[in-house]
N, C-alpha and C positions, 0 to 999 in steps of 0.2 A: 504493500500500500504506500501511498504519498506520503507523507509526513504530516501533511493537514488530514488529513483521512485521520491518523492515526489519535493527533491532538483531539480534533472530534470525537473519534470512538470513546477516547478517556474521559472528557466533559460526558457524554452522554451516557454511560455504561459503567457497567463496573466489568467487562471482560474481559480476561487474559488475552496481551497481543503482542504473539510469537510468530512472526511472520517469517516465511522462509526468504533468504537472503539468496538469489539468481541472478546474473548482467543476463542471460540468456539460456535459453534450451538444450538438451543435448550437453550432457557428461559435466562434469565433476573439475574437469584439470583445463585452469584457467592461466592463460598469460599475463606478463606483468601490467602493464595497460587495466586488462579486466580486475586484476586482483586492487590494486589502487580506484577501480571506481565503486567495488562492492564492501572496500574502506569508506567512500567516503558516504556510499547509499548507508552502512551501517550506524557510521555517526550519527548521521541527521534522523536514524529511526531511534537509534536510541534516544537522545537527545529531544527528540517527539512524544518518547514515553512509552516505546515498548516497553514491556516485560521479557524482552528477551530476544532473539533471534538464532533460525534454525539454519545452520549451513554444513555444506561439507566441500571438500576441497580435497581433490587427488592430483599427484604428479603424471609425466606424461606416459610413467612406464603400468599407469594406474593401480599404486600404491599410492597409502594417503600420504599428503601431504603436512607432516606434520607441525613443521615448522609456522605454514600460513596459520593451522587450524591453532596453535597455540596462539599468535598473534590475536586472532578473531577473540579467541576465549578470554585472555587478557582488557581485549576492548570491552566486552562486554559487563567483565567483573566491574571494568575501572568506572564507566560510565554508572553503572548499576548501584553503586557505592555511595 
């Protein structure tokens, strides 16, 4: 969802919103470009007031990625905080 979407849902709702975190369709194992924009999609959701965000991230040999997914995890404790 948009970020205003989200602000709304929290004003009007009391429901959990865990939105999954995707730049696009189709697998797991993102370039650097896409990985910096579902950085910055993830700030501005946090910071909107999810409660959270669902993502996964694999490398290109499709083993995960764990270095991004730590990253992510990290953002989202920080923000959450």
């Amino acid at each position: 969802p948009a970020p205003a979407t989200v602000r709304l849902l929290k004003q009007e709702t009391d429901l959990l919103i865990i939105p999954i975190l995707r730049c696009r369709p189709a697998g797991f194992s993102y370039n650097l470009l896409e990985k910096k924009q579902m950085w910055q999609e993830a700030l501005a959701l946090l910071e909107a007031g999810c409660d959270g965000l669902s993502f996964g991230f694999l490398n290109a040999e499709g083993d995960l990625d764990e270095a991004t997914m730590k990253d992510f995890i990290q953002l989202n404790r920080t923000i959450m905080m």
